[in-house]
C-alpha positions as CSV (number, residue, x, y, z in Angstrom):
1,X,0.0,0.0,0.0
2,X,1.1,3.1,-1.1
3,X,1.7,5.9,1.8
4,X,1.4,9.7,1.3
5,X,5.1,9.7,1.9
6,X,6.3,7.6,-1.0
7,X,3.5,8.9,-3.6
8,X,5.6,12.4,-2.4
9,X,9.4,10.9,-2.9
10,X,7.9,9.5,-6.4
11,X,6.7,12.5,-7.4
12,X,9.9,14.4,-6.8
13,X,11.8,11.8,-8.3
14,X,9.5,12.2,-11.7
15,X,10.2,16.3,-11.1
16,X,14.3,16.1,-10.8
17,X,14.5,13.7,-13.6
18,X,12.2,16.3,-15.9
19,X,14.7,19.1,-14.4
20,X,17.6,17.0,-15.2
21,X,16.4,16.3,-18.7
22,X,15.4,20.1,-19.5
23,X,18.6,20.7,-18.2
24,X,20.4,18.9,-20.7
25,X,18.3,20.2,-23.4
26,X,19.1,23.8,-22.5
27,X,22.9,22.8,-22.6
28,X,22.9,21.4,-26.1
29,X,20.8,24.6,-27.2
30,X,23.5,26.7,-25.8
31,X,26.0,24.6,-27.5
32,X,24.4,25.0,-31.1
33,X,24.0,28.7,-30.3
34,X,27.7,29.4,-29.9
35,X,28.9,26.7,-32.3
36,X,26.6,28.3,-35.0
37,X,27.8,31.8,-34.0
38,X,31.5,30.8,-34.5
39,X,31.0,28.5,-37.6
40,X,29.3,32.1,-39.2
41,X,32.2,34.2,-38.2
42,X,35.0,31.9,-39.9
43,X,36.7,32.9,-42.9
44,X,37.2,31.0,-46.1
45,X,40.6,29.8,-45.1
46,X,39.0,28.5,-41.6
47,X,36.3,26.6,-43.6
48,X,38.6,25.3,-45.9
49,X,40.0,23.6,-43.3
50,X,37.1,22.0,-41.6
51,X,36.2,21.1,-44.6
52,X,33.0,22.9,-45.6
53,X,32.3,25.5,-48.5
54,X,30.4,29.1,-48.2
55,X,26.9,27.8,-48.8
56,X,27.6,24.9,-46.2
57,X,28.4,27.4,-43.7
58,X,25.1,29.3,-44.1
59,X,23.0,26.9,-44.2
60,X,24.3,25.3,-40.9
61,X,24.8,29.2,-39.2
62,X,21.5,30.1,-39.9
63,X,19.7,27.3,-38.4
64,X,17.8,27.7,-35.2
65,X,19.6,26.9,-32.1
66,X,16.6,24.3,-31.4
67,X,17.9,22.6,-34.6
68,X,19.9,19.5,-34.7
């Protein structure tokens, strides 16, 4: 039988694994933000060397952070 104090330690489990998940989310949205931000300031030499052309580059840069 369930008691009022373990339906309360469930339900905060189910809240910090929500938190822990949104968490992680807002990381790899920060991530694409910056990474996007740098990959649109590089130069043609710079994306030469990574590999990527012009139109490449834009299309990735301008992408939503949200975006894989």
């Amino acid at each position: 039988m369930f008691t009022t104090r373990k339906i309360r330690f469930a339900l905060w489990c189910k809240v910090l694994a929500t938190l822990k998940k949104w968490h992680s989310v807002q990381l790899a949205w920060q991530h694409n933000y910056r990474s996007r931000k740098q990959l649109a300031e590089m130069s043609e030499h710079q994306l030469k060397d990574i590999g990527l052309t012009r139109c490449e580059q834009r299309y990735e840069a301008q992408k939503p952070f949200w975006q894989r």
